[in-house]
DOLOBA-413776 format. One record per residue (C-alpha): x, y negated, z negated. Coordinates in nm, 3 decimals. Example, Ala and Ser with C-alpha at 12.3 -4.5 7.8 and 13.67 -1.06 7.14 Angstrom:
<pts>
{x = 1.230; y = 0.450; z = -0.780}
{x = 1.367; y = 0.106; z = -0.714}
</pts>
This chain:
<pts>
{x = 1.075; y = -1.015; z = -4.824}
{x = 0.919; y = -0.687; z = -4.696}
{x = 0.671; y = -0.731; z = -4.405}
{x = 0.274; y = -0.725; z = -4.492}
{x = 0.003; y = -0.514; z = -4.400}
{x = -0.259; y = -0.782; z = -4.320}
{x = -0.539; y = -0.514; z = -4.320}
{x = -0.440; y = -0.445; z = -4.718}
{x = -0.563; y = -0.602; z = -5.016}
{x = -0.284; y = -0.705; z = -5.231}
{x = -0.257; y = -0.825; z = -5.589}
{x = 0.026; y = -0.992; z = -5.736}
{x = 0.104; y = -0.965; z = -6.133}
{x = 0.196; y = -1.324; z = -6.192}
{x = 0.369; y = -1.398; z = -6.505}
{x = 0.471; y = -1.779; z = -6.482}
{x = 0.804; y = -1.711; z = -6.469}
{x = 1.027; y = -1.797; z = -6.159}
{x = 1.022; y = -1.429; z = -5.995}
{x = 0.653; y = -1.444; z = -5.982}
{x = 0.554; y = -1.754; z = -5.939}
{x = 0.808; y = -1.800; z = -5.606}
{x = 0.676; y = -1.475; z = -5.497}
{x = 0.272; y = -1.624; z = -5.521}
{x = 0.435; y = -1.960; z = -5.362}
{x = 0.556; y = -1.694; z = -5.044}
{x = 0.256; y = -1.515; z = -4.973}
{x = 0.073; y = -1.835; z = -5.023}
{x = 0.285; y = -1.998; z = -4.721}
{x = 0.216; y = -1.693; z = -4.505}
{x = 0.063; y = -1.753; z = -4.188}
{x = -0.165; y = -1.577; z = -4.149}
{x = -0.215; y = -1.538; z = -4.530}
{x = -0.275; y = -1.170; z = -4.664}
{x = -0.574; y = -1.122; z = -4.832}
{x = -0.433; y = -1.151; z = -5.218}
{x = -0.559; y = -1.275; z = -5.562}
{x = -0.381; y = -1.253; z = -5.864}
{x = -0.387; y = -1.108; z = -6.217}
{x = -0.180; y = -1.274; z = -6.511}
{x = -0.196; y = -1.130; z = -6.876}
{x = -0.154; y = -1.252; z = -7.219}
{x = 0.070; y = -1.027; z = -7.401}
{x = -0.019; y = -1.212; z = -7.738}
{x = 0.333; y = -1.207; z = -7.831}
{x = 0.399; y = -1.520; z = -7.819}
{x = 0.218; y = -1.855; z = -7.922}
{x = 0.237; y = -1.992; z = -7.632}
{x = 0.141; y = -1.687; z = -7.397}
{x = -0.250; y = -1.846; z = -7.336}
{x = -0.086; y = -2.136; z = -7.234}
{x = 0.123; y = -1.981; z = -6.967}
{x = -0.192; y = -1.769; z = -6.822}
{x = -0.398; y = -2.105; z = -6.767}
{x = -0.048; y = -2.273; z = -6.600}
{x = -0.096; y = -1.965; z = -6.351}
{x = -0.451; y = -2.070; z = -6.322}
{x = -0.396; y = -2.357; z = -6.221}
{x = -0.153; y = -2.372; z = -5.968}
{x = -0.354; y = -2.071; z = -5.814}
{x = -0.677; y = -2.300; z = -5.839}
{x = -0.434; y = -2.559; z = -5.646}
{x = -0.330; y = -2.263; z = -5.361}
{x = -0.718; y = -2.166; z = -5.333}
{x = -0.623; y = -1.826; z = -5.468}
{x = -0.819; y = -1.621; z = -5.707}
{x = -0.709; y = -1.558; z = -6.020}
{x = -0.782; y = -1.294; z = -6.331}
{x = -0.644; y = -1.394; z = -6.701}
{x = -0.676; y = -1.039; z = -6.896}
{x = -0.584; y = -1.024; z = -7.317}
{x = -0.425; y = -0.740; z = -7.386}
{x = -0.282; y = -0.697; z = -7.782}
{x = 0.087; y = -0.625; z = -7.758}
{x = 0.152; y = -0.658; z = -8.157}
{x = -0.118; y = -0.434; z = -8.269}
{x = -0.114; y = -0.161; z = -8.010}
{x = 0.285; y = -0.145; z = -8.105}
{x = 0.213; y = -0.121; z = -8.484}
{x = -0.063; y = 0.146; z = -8.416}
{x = 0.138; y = 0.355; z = -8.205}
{x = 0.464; y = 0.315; z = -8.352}
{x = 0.642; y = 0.160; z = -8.041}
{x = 0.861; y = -0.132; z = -8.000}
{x = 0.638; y = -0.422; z = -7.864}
{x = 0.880; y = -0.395; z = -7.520}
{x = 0.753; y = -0.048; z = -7.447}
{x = 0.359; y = -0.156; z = -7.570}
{x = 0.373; y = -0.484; z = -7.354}
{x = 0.476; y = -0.258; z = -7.014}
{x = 0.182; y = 0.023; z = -7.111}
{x = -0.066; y = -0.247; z = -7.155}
{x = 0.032; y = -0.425; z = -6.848}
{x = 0.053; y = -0.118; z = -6.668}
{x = -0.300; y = 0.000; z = -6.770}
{x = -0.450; y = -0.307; z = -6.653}
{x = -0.286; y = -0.316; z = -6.331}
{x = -0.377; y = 0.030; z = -6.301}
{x = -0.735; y = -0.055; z = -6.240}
{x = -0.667; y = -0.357; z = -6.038}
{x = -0.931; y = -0.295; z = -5.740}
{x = -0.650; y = -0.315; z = -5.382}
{x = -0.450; y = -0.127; z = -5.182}
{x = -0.133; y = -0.262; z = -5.380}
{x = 0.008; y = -0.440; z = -5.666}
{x = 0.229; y = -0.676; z = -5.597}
{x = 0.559; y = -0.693; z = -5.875}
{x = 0.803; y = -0.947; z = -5.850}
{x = 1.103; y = -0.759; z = -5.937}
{x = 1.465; y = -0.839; z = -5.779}
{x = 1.834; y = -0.723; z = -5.766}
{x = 1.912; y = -0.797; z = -6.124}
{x = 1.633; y = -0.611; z = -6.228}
{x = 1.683; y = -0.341; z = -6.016}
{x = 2.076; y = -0.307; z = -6.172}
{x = 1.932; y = -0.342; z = -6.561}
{x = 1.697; y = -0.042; z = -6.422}
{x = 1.994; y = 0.168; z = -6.379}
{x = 2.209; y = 0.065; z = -6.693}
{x = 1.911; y = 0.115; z = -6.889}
{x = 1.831; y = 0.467; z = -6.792}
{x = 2.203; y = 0.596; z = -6.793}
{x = 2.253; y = 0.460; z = -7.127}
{x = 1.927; y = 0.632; z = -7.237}
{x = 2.039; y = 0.971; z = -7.078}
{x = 1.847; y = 1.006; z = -6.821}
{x = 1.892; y = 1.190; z = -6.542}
{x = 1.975; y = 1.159; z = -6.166}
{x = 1.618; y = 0.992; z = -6.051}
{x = 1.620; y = 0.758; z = -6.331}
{x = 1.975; y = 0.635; z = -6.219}
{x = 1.762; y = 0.586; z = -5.851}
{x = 1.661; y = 0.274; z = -6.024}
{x = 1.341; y = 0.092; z = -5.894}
{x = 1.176; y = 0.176; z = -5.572}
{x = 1.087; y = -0.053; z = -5.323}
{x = 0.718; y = 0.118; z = -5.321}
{x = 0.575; y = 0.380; z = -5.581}
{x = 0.262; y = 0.491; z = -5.540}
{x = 0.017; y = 0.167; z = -5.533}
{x = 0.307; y = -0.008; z = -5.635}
{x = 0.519; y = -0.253; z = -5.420}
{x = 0.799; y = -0.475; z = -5.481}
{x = 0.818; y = -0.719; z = -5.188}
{x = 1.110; y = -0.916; z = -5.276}
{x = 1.393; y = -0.565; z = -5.422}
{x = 1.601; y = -0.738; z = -5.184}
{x = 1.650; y = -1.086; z = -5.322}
{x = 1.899; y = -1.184; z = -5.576}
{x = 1.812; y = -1.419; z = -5.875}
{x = 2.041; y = -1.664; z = -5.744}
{x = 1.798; y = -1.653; z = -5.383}
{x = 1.464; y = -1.677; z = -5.575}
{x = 1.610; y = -1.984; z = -5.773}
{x = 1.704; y = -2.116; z = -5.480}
{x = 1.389; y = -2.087; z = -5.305}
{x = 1.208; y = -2.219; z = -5.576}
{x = 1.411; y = -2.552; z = -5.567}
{x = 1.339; y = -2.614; z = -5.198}
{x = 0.998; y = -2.547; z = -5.225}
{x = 0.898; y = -2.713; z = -5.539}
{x = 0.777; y = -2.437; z = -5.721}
{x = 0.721; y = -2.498; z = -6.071}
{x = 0.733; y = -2.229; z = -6.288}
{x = 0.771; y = -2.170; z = -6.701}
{x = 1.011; y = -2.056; z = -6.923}
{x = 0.958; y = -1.758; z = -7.153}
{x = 1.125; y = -1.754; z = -7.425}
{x = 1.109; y = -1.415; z = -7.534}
{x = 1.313; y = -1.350; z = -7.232}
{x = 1.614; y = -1.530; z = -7.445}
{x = 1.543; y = -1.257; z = -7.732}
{x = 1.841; y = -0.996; z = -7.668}
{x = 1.650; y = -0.794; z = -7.955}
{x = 1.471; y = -0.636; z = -7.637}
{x = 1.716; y = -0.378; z = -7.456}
{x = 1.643; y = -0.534; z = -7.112}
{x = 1.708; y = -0.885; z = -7.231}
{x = 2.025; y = -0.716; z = -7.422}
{x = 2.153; y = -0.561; z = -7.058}
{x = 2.095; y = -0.890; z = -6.896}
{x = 2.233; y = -1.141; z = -7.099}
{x = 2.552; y = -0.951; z = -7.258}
{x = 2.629; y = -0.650; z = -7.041}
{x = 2.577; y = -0.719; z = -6.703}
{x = 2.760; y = -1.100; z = -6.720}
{x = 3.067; y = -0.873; z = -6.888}
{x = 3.086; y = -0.655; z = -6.632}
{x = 3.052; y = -0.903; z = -6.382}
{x = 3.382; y = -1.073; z = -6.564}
{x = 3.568; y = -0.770; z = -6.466}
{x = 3.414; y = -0.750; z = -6.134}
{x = 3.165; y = -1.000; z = -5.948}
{x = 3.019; y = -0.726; z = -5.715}
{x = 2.920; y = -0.544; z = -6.024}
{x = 2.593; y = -0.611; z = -5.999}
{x = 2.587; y = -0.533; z = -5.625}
{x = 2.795; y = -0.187; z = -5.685}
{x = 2.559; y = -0.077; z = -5.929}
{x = 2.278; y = -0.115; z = -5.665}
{x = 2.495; y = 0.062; z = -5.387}
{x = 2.501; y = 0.353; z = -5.625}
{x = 2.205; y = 0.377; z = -5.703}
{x = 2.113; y = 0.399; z = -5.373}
{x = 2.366; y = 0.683; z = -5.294}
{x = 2.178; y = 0.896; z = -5.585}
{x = 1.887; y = 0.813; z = -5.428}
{x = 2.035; y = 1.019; z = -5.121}
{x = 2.131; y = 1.256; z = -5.312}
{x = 1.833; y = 1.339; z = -5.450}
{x = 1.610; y = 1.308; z = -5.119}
{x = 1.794; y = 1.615; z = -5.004}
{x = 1.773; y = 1.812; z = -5.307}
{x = 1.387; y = 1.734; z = -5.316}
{x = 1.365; y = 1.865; z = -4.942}
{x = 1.510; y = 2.219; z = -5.083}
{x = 1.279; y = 2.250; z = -5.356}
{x = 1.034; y = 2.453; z = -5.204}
{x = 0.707; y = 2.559; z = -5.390}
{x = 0.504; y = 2.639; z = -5.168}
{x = 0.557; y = 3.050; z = -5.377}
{x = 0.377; y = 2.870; z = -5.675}
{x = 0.048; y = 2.988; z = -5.770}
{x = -0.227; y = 2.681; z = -5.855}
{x = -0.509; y = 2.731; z = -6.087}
{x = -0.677; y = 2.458; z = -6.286}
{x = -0.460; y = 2.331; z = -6.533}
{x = -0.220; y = 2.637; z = -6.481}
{x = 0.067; y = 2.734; z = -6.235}
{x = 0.237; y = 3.075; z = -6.195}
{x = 0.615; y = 3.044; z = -6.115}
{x = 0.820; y = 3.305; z = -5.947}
{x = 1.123; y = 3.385; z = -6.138}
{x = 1.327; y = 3.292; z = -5.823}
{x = 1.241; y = 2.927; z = -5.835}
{x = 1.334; y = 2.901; z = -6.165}
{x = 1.671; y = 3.079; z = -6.133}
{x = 1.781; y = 2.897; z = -5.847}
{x = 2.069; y = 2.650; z = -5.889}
{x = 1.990; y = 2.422; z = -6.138}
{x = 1.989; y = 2.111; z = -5.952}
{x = 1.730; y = 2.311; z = -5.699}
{x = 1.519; y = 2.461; z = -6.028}
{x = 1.513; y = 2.135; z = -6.170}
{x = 1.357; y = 1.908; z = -5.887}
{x = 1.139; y = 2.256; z = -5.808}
{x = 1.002; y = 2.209; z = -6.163}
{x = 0.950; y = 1.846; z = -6.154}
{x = 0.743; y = 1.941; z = -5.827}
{x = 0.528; y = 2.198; z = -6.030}
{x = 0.438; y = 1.955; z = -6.337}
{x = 0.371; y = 1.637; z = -6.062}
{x = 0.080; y = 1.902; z = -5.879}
{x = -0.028; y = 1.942; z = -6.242}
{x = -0.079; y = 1.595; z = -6.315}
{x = 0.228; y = 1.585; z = -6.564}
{x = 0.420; y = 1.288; z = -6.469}
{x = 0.564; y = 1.197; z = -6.780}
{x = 0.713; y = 1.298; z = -7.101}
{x = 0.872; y = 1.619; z = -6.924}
{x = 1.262; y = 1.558; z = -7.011}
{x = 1.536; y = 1.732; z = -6.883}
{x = 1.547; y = 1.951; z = -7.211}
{x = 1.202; y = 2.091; z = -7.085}
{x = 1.328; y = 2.201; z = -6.807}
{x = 1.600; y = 2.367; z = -6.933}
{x = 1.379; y = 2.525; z = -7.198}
{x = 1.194; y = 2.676; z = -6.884}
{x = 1.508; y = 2.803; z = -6.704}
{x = 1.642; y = 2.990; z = -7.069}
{x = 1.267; y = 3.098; z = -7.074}
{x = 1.328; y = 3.313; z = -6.761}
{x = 1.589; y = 3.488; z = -6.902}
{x = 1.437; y = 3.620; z = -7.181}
{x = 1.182; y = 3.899; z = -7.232}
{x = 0.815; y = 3.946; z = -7.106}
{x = 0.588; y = 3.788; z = -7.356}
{x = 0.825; y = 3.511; z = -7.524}
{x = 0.694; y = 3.139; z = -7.494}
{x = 0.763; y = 2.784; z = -7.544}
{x = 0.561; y = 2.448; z = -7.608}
{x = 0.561; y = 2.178; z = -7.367}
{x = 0.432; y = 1.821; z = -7.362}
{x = 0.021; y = 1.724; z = -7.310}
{x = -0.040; y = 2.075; z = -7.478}
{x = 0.065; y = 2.289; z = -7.203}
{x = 0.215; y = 2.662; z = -7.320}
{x = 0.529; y = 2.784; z = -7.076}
{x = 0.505; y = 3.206; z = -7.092}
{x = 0.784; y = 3.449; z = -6.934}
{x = 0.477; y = 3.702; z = -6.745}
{x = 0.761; y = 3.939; z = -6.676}
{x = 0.794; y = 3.808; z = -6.309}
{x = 0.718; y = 3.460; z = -6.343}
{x = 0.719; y = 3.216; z = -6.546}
{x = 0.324; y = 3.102; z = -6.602}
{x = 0.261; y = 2.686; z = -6.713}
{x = -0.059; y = 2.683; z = -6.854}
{x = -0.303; y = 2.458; z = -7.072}
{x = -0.453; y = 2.734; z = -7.242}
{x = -0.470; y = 2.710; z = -7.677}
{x = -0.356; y = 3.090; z = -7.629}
{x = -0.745; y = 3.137; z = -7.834}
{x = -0.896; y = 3.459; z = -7.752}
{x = -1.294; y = 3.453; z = -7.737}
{x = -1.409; y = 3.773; z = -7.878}
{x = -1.737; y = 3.932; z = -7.705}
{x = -1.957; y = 4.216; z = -7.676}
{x = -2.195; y = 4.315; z = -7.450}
{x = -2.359; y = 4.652; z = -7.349}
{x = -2.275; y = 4.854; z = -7.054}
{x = -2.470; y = 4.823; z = -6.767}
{x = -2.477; y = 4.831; z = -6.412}
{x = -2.478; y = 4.522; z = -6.203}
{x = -2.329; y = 4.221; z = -6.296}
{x = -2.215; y = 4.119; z = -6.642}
{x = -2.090; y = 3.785; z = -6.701}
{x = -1.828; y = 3.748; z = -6.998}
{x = -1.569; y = 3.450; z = -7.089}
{x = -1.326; y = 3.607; z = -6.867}
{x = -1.488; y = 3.671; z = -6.570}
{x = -1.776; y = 3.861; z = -6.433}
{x = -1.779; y = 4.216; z = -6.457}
{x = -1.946; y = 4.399; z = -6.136}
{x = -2.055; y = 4.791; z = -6.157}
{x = -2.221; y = 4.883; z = -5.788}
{x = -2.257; y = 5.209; z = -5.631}
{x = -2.074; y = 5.050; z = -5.347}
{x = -1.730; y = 4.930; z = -5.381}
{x = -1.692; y = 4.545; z = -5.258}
{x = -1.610; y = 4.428; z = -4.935}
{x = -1.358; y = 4.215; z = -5.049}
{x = -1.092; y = 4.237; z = -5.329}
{x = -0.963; y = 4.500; z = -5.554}
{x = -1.148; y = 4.743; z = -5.748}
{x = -1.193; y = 5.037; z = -5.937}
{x = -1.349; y = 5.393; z = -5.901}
{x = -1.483; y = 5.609; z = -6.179}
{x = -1.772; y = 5.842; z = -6.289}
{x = -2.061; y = 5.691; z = -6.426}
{x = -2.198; y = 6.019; z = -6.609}
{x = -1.865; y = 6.006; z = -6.736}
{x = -1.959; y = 5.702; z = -6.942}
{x = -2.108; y = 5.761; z = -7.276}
{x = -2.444; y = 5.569; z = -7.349}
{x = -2.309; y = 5.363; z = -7.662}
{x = -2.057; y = 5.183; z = -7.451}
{x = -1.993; y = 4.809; z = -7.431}
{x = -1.766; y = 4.585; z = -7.256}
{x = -1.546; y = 4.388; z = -7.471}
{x = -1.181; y = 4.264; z = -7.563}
{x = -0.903; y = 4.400; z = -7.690}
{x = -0.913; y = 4.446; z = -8.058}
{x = -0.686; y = 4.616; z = -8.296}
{x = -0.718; y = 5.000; z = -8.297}
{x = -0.776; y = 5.084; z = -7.928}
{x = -0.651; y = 5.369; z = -7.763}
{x = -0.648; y = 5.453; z = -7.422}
{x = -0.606; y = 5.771; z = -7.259}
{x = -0.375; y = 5.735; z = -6.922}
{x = -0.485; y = 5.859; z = -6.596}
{x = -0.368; y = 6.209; z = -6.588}
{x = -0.334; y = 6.224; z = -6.987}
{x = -0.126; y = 6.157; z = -7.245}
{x = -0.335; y = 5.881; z = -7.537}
{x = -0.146; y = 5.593; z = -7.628}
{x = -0.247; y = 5.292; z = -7.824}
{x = -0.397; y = 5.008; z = -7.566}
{x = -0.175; y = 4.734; z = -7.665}
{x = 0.192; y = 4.966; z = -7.598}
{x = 0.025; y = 5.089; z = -7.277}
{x = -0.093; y = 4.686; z = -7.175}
{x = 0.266; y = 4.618; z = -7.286}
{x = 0.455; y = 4.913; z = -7.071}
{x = 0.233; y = 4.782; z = -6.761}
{x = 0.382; y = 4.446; z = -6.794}
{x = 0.006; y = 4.294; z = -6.846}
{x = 0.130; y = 3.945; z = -6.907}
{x = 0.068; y = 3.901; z = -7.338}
{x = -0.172; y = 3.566; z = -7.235}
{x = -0.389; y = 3.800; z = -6.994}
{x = -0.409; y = 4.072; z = -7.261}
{x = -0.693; y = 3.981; z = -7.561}
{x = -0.898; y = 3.858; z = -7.285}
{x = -0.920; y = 4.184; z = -7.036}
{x = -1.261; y = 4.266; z = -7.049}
{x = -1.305; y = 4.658; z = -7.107}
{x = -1.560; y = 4.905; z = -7.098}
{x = -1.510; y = 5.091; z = -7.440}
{x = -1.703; y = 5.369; z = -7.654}
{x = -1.572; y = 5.353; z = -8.042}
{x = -1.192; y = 5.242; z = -8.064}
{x = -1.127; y = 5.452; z = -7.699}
{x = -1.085; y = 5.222; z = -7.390}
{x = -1.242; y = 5.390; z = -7.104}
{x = -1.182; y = 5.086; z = -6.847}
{x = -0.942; y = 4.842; z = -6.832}
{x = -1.158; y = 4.576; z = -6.560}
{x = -0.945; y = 4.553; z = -6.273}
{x = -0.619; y = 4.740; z = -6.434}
{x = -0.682; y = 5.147; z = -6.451}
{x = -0.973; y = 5.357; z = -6.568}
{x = -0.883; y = 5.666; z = -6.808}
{x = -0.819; y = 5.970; z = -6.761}
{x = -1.198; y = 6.061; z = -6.940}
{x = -1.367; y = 5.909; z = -6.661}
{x = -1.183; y = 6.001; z = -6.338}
{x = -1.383; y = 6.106; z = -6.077}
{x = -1.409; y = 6.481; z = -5.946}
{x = -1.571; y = 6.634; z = -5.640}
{x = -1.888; y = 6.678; z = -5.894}
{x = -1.870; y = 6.303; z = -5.994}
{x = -2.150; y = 6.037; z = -5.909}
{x = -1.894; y = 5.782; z = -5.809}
{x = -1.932; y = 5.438; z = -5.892}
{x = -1.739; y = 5.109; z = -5.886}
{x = -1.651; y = 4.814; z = -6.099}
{x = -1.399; y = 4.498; z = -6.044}
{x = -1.395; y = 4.141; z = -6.211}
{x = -1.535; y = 3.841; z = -5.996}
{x = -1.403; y = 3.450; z = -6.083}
{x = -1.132; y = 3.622; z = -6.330}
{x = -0.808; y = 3.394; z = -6.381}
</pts>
């Protein structure tokens, strides 16, 4: 078993079964003992689940360890969410030991585990860090005894007493895991003993593999906003096995850690070849959008909130940012210069709407959304560029170009205007 930090607080998920009880029976035998208590829940699958919660009680009452029993209901949560009551018992679980208040949580999974791990996610398709299999530690996670076979934790158990219960749902080979690990796995041991063993050594290997292709995927390019990342074509069309872990490293800074499949990434990597404007839909209601030179993850509805408000100098603040009109450019940042007798005194700043025209610096009228569209202006940024606008006629485009109808000359009162806290 792993060594212990005795300055962490640890909590073990105890089940009843073997694994977990042998692994409460070790770090109860530690000396010195780690400072541990225990959580067991009641799946309510079976009838005899609130039975098996007070055995682990019990036996921690007799070890002086603490102990939480927590209800959680497997059968209903499945039904409600349409999920097989394998998948609803682990997110259950999971959410409870999510809260658990310590350093780490304690799972008692072994080497036969680890090897159903891997069967189960190449038969499901997944892709090279699912065939990883378990890790030893993931995040608050920790699996002290990864190392020990079923055949060593029985073993220990027998020497030591440990009692322990059976659960028979376990026996059921209706659930995939139980499937792998009753029929599969003792075939393919038949045809080789060190099956089991192998499978591990692979997974391992992958495991490799994949630490060095995460050490290439640099995206440190990648631009962070809340809720919103803007990646540079180059990432994306980098070899794929580069792209892909680059991607999975742009999602993870988003807070997306699951339900991003391989087929999302490839979505994102055909997205980059095709032109400016074009979008796809992604998991937890993020938008993917080619921006002409990147590709822009965001977890924006793509709603446009329409304003109006009159033209004035100082500072006006709008949905999209605060528009700034000084007769002193900024110290800081980008900005525009124009003529403010230039402006006429029924003008507002607004968005985009349907109609516009906008006469280009040194002439030529053309209507705002071809010219926003020849300037690559990304098609998310567009509704919401705030503009200063008389009639239909576009006069600013805030922090893109001024027209031609307010330029400034050597008679001009010159005066400036940018967008603060624009995204």
């Amino acid at each position: 078993m792993v060594e212990l930090d005795l300055t962490k607080k640890y909590v073990l998920a105890v089940s009843g079964g073997v694994d977990s009880m042998t692994m409460l029976h070790i770090f109860s035998a530690l000396s010195p003992r780690p400072n541990f208590s225990v959580i067991t829940v009641n799946h309510n699958i079976r009838a005899q689940a609130q039975a098996d919660c007070n055995f682990v009680e019990e036996y921690c009452q007799k070890l002086q360890v603490e102990c939480r029993k927590v209800f959680v209901d497997v059968p209903n949560y499945a039904s409600e969410h349409r999920l097989s009551e394998e998948t609803a018992a682990r997110i259950l679980r999971y959410e409870v030991l999510d809260e658990a208040d310590c350093d780490c949580v304690c799972l008692a999974h072994h080497k036969g585990d680890n090897a159903e791990t891997v069967l189960m996610h190449i038969i499901r398709g997944s892709g090279s860090y699912g065939a990883e299999g378990i890790r030893r530690q993931n995040g608050k996670y920790l699996r002290p005894m990864l190392d020990w076979s079923r055949a060593d934790i029985e073993s220990y158990a027998r020497e030591n007493n440990v009692p322990y219960v059976h659960d028979s749902t376990n026996d059921e080979t209706k659930y995939s895991r139980n499937y792998i690990r009753k029929v599969i796995l003792p075939e393919l041991k038949r045809l080789n003993p060190s099956a089991e063993q192998n499978i591990i050594r692979f997974a391992d290997n992958i495991a490799e593999d994949n630490a060095y292709l995460d050490s290439l995927a640099d995206i440190s390019s990648v631009t962070f906003l809340e809720k919103q990342a803007c990646i540079p074509l180059e990432i994306v069309k980098q070899p794929k096995p580069v792209a892909y872990r680059s991607l999975r490293k742009v999602f993870r800074s988003l807070g997306v850690f699951y339900d991003i499949e391989r087929r999302h990434i490839e979505a994102l990597i055909a997205l980059s070849d095709c032109d400016g404007g074009k979008q796809i839909s992604l998991p937890f209601g993020y938008t993917a959008i080619n921006d002409y030179d990147c590709i822009t993850i965001t977890a924006e509805n793509g709603q446009t909130c329409g304003f109006e408000i009159p033209f004035e100098v100082g500072k006006t603040v709008t949905p999209y940012g605060t528009v700034a009109v000084s007769d002193r450019p900024p110290k800081n940042g980008e900005y525009l210069r124009f003529d403010i007798n230039a402006i006429p005194q029924d003008a507002i700043i607004r968005n985009k709407r349907k109609g516009d025209v906008f006469v280009k610096f040194g002439g030529g009228s053309k209507p705002l959304r071809k010219y926003l569209i020849d300037i690559k202006i990304p098609r998310r940024l567009r509704d919401g560029l705030p503009i200063v606008a008389s009639g239909n006629e576009a006069l600013i485009i805030c922090g893109v170009e001024i027209s031609d109808k307010v330029k400034t000359t050597d008679a001009s009162v010159e005066y400036y205007i940018w967008v603060e806290g624009a995204n």
